[in-house]
ROLUM-744703 format. One record per atom (N, C-alpha, C, O): x, y, z; residue in three letters; atom name. Coordinates in nm, 3 decimals, padded with zeros to 5 digits, always signed. Each point is the difference from the previous one (the first is absolute). Last residue first. Layout:
<atoms>
X|Y|Z|ALA|CA .
...
</atoms>
This chain:
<atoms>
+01.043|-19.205|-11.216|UNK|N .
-00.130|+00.087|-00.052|UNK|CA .
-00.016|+00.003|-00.104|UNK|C .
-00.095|+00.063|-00.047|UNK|O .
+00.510|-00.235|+00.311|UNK|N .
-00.116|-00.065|-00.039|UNK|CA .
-00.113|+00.020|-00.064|UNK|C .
-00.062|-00.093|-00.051|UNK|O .
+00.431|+00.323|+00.279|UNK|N .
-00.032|-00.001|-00.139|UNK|CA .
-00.081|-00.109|-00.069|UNK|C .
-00.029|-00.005|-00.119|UNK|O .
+00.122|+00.074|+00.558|UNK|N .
-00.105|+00.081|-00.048|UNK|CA .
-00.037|+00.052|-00.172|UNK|C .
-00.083|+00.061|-00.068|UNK|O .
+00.137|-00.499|+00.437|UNK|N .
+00.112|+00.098|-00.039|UNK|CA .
-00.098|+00.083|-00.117|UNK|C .
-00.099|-00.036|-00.064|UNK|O .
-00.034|-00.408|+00.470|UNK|N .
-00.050|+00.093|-00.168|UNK|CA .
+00.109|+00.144|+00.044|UNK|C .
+00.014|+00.056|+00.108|UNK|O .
-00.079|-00.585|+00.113|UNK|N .
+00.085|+00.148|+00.028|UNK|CA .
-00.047|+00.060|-00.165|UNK|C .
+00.006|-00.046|-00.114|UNK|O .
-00.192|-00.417|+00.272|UNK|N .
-00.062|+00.107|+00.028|UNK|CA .
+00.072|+00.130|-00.034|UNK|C .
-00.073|+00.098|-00.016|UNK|O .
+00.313|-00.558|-00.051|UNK|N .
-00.191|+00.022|-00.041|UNK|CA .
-00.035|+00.090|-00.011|UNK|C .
-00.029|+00.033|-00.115|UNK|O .
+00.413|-00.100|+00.382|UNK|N .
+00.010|-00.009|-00.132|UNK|CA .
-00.120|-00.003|-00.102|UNK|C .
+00.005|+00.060|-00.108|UNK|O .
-00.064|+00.019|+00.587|UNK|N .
+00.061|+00.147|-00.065|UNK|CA .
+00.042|-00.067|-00.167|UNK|C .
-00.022|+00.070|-00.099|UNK|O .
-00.385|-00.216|+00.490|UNK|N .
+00.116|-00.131|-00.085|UNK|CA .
+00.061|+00.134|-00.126|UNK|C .
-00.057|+00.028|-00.105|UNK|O .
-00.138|+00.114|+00.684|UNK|N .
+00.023|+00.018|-00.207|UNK|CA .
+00.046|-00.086|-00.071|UNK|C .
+00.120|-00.016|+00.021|UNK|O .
-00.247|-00.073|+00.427|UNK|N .
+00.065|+00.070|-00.025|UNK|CA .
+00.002|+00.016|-00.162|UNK|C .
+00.010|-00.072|-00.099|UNK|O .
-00.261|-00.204|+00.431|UNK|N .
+00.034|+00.073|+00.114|UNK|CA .
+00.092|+00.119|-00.079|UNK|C .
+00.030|+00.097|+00.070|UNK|O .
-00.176|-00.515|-00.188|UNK|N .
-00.126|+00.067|+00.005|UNK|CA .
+00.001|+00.084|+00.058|UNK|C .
-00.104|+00.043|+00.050|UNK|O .
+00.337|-00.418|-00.150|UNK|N .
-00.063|-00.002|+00.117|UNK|CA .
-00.068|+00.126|+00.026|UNK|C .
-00.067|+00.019|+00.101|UNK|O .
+00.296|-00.144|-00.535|UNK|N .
-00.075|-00.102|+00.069|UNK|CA .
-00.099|+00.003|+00.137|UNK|C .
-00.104|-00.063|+00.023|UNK|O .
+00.271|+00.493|-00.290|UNK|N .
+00.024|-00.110|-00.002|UNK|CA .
-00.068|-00.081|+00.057|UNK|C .
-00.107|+00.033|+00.050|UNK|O .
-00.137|+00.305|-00.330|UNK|N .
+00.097|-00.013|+00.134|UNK|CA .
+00.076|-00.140|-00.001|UNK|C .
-00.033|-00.097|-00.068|UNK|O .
-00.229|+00.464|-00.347|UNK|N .
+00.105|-00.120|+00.037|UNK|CA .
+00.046|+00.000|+00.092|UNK|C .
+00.103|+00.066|+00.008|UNK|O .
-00.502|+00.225|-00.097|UNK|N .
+00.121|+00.041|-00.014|UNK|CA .
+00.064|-00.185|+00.058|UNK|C .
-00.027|-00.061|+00.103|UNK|O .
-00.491|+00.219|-00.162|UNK|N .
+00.109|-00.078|-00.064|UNK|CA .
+00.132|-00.002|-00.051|UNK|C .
+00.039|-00.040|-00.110|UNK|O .
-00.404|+00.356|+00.376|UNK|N .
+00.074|+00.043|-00.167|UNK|CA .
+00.087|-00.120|-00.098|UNK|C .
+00.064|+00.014|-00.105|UNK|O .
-00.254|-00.031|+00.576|UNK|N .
-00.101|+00.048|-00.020|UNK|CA .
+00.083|-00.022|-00.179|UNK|C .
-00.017|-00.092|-00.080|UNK|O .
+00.298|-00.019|+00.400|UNK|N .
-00.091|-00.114|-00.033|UNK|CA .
-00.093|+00.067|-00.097|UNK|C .
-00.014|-00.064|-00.104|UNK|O .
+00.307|+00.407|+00.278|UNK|N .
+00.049|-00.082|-00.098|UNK|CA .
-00.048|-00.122|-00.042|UNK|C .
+00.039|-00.043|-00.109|UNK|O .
-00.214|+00.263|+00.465|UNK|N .
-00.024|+00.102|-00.156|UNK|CA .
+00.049|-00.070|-00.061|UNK|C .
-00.074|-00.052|-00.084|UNK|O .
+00.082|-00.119|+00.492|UNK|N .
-00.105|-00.040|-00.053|UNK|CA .
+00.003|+00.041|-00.109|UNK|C .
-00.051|-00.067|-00.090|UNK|O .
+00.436|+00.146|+00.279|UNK|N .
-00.028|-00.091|-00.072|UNK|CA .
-00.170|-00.068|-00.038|UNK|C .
-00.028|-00.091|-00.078|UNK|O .
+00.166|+00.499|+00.339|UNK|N .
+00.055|-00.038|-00.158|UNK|CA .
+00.051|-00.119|-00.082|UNK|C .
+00.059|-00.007|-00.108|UNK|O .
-00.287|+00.081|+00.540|UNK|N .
-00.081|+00.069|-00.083|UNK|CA .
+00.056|+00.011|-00.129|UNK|C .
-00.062|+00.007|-00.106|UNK|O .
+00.258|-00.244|+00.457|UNK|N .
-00.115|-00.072|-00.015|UNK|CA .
-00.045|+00.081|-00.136|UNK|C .
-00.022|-00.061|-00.105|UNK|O .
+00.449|+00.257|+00.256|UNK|N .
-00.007|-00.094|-00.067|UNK|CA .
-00.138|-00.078|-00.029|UNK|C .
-00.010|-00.040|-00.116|UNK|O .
+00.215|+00.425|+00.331|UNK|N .
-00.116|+00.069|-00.056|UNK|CA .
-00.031|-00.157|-00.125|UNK|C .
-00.071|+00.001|-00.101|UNK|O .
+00.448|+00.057|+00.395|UNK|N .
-00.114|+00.083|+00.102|UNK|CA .
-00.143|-00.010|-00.059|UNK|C .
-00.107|+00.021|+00.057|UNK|O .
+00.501|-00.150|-00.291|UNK|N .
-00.015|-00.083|+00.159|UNK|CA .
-00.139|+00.079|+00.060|UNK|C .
-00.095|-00.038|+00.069|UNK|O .
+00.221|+00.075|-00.574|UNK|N .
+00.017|+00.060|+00.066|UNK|CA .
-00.075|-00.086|+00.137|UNK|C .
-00.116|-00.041|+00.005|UNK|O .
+00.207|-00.250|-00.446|UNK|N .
-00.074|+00.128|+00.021|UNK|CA .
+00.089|+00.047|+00.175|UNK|C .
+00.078|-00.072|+00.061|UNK|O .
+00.193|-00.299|-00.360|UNK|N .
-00.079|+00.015|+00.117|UNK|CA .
-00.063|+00.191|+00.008|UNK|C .
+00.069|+00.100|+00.020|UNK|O .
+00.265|-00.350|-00.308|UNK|N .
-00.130|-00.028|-00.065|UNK|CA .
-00.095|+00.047|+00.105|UNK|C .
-00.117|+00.014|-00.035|UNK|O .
+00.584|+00.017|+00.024|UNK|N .
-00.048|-00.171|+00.055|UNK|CA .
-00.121|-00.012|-00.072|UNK|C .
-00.039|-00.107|-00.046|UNK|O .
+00.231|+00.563|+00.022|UNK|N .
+00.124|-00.116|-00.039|UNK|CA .
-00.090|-00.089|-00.039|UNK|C .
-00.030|-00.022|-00.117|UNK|O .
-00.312|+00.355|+00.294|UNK|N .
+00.091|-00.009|+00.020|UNK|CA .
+00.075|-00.107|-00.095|UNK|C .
-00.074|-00.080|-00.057|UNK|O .
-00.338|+00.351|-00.077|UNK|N .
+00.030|-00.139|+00.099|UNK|CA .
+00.137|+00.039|+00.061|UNK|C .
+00.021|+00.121|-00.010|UNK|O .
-00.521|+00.133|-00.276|UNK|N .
+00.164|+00.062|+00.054|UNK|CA .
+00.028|-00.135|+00.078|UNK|C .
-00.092|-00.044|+00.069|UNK|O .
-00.370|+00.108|-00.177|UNK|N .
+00.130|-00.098|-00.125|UNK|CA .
+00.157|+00.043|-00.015|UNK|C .
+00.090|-00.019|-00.082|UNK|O .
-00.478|+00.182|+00.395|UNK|N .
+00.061|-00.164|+00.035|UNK|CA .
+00.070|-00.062|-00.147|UNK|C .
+00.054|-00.106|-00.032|UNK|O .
-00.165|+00.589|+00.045|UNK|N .
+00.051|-00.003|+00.071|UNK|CA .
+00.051|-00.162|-00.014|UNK|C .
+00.112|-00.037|-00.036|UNK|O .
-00.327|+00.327|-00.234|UNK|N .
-00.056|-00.118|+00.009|UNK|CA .
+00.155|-00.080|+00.061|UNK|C .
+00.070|-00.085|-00.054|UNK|O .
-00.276|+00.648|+00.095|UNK|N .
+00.060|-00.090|-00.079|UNK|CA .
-00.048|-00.195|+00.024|UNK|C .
-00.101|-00.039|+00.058|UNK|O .
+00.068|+00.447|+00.234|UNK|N .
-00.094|+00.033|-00.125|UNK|CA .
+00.032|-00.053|-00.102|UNK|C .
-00.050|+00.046|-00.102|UNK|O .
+00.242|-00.085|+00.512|UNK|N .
-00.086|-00.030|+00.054|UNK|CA .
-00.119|+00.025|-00.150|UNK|C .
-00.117|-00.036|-00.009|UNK|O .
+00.598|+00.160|+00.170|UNK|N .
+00.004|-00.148|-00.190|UNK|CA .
-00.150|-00.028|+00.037|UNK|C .
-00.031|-00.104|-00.059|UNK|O .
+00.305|+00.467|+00.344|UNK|N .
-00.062|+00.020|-00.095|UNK|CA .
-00.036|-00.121|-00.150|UNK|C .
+00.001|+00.000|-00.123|UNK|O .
+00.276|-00.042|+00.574|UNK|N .
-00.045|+00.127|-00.004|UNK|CA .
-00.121|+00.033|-00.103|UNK|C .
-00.093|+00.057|+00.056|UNK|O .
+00.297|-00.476|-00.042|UNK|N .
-00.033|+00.007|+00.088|UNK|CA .
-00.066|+00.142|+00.050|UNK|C .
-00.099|+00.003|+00.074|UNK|O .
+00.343|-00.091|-00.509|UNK|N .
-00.137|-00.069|+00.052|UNK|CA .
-00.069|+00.007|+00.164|UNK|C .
-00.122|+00.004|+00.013|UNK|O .
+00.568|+00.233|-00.069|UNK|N .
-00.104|+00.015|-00.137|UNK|CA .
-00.170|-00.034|+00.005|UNK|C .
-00.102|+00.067|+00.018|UNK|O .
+00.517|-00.260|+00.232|UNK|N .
-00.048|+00.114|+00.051|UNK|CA .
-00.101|+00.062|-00.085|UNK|C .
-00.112|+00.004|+00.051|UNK|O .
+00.255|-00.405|-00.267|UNK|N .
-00.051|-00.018|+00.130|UNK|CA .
-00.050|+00.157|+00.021|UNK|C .
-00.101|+00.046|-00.052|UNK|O .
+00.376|-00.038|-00.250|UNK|N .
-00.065|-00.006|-00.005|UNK|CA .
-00.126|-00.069|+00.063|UNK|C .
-00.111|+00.021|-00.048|UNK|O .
+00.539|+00.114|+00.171|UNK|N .
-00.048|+00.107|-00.030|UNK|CA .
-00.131|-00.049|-00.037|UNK|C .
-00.088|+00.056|+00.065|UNK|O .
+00.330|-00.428|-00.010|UNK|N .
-00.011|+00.071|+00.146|UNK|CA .
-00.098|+00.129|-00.007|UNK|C .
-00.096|+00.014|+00.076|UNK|O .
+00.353|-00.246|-00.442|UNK|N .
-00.124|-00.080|+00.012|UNK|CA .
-00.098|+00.090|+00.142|UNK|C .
-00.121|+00.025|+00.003|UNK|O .
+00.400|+00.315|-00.226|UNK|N .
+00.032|-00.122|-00.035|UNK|CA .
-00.134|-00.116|+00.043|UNK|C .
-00.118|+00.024|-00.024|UNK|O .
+00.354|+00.540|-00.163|UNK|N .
-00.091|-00.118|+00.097|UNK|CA .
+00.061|-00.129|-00.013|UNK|C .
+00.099|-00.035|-00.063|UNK|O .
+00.000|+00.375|-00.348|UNK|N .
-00.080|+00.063|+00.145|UNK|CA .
-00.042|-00.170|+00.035|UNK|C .
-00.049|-00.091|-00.066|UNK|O .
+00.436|+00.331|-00.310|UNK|N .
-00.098|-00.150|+00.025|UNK|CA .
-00.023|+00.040|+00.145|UNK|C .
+00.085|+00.043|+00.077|UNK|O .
-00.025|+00.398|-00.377|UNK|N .
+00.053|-00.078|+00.044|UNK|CA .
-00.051|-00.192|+00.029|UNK|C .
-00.104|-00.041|-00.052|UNK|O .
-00.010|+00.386|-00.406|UNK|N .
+00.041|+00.054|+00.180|UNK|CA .
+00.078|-00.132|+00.042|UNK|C .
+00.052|-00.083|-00.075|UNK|O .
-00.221|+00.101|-00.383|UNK|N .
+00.092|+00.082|+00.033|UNK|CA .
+00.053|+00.058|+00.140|UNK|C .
+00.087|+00.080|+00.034|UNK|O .
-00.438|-00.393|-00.220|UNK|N .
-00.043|+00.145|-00.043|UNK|CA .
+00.123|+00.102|-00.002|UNK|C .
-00.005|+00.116|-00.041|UNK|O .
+00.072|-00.553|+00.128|UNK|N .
-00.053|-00.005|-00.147|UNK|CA .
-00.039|+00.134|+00.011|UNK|C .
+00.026|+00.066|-00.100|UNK|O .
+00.030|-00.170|+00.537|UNK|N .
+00.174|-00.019|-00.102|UNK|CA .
-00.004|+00.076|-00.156|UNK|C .
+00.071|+00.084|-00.055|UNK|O .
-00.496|-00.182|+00.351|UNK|N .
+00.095|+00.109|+00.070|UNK|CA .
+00.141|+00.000|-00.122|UNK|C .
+00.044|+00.086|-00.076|UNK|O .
-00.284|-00.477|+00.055|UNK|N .
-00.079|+00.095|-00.117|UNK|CA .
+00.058|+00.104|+00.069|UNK|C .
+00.069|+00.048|-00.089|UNK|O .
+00.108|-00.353|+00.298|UNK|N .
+00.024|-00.018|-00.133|UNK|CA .
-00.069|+00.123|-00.084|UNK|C .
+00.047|+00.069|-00.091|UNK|O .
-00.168|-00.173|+00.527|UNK|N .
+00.128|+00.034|-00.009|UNK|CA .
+00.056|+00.035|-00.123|UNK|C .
+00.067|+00.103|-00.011|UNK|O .
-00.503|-00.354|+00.053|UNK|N .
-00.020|+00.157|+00.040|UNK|CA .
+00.158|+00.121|-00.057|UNK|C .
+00.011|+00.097|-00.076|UNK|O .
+00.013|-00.614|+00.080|UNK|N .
-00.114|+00.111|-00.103|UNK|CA .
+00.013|+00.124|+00.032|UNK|C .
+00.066|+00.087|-00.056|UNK|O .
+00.128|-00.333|+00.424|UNK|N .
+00.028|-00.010|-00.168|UNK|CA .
-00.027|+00.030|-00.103|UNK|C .
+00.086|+00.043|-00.077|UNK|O .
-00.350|-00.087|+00.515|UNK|N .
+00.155|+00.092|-00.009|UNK|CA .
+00.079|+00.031|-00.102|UNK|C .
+00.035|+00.115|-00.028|UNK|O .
-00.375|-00.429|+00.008|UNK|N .
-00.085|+00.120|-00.023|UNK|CA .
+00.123|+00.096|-00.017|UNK|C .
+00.038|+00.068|-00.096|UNK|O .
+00.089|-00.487|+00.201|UNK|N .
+00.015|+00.000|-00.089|UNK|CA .
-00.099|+00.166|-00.093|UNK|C .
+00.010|+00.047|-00.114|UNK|O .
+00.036|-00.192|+00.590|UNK|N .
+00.116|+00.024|-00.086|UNK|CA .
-00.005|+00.012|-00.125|UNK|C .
+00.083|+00.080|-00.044|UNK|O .
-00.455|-00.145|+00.304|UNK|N .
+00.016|+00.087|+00.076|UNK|CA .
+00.156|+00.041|-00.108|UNK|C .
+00.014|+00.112|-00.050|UNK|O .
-00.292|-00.488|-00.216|UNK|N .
+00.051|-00.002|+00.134|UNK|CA .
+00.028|+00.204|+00.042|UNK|C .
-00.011|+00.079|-00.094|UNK|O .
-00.392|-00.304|-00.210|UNK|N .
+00.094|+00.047|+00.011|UNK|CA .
+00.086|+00.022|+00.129|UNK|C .
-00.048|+00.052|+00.101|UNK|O .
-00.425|-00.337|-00.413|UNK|N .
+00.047|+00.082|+00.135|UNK|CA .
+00.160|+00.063|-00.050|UNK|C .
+00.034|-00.020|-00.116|UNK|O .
-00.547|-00.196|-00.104|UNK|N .
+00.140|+00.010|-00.009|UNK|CA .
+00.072|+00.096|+00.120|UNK|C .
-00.055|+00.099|+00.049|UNK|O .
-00.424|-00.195|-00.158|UNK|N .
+00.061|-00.124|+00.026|UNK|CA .
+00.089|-00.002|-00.027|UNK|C .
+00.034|-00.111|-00.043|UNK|O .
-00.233|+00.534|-00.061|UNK|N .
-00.074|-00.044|+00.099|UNK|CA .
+00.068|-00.195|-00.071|UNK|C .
-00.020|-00.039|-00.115|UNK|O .
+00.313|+00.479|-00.012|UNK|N .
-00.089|-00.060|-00.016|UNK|CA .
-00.069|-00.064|+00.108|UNK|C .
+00.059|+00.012|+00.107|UNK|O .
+00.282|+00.413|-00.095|UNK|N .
-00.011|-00.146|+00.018|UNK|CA .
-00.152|-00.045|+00.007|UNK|C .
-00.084|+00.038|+00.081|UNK|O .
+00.206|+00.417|-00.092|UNK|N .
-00.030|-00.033|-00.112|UNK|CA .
+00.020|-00.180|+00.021|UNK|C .
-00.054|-00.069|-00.088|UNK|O .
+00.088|+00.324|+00.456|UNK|N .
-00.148|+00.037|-00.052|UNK|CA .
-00.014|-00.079|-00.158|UNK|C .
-00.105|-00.046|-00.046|UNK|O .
+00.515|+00.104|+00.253|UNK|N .
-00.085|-00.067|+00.086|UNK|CA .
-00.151|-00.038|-00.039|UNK|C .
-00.072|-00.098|+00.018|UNK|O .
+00.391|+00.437|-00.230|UNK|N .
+00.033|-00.135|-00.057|UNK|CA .
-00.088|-00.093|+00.086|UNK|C .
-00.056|-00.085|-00.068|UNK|O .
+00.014|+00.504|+00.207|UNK|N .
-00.051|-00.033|-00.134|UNK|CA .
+00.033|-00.065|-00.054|UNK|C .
-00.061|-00.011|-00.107|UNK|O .
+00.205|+00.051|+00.534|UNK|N .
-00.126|+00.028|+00.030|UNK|CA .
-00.064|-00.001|-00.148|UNK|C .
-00.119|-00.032|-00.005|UNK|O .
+00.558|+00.137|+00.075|UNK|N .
-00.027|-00.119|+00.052|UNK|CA .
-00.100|-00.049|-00.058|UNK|C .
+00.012|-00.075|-00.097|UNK|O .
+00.122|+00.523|-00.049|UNK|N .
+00.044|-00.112|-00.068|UNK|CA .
-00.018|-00.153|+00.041|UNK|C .
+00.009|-00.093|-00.080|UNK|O .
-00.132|+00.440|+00.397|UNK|N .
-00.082|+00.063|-00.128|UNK|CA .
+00.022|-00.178|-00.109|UNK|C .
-00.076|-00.094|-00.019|UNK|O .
+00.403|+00.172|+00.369|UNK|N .
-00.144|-00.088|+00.076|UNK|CA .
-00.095|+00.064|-00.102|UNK|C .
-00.106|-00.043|+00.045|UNK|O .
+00.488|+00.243|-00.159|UNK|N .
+00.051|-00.181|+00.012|UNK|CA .
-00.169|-00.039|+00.053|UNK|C .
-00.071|-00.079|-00.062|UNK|O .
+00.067|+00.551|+00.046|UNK|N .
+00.053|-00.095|-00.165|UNK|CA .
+00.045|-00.116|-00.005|UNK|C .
+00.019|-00.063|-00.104|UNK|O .
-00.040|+00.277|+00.568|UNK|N .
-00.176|+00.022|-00.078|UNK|CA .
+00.028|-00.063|-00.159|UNK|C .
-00.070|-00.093|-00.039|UNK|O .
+00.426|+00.015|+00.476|UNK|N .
+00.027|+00.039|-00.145|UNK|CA .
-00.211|-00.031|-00.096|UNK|C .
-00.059|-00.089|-00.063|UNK|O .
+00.206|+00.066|+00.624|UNK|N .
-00.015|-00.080|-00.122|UNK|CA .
-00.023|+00.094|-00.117|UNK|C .
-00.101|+00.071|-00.003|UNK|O .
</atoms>
């Protein structure tokens, strides 16, 4: 794994607000983009950034990483969604997944 892609992960991750989340793809995207904008290449994708978190997102605010659906990480779902209850992040109805039109924060948002 590319240390300037999981560097570039890992600080957009960090910069997601407490009751706003971001999909695994759409990080891909950012990230990718700003690679372009500096003049290099587009690095990764939803997958890369998985590998990323999973290796190293343990110092970040990991459960506001989701998947597509809205759904925190399988393995690590009770605990990220308590976080996301904890911070009043928008779930859907059943309480099981990110409500993402509500919740998805982009970074120019700031």
């Amino acid at each position: 794994m590319d240390d300037d892609y999981a560097e570039a992960v890992l600080d957009l991750v960090a910069r997601i607000p407490p009751g706003r989340a971001m999909t695994y793809g759409t990080i891909a995207e950012v990230v990718s983009d700003g690679f372009v904008a500096a003049g290099g290449a587009a690095r990764g994708g939803p997958r890369q950034v998985g590998q990323v978190m999973s290796r190293a997102g343990g110092g970040v605010p990991w459960w506001r990483v989701v998947n597509a659906s809205g759904a925190p990480p399988p393995r690590h779902e009770l605990r990220a969604l308590a976080e996301l209850r904890a911070e009043g992040t928008p779930l859907t109805n059943d309480g099981r997944r990110v409500a993402l039109r509500r919740a998805i924060w982009f970074p120019d948002e700031d």
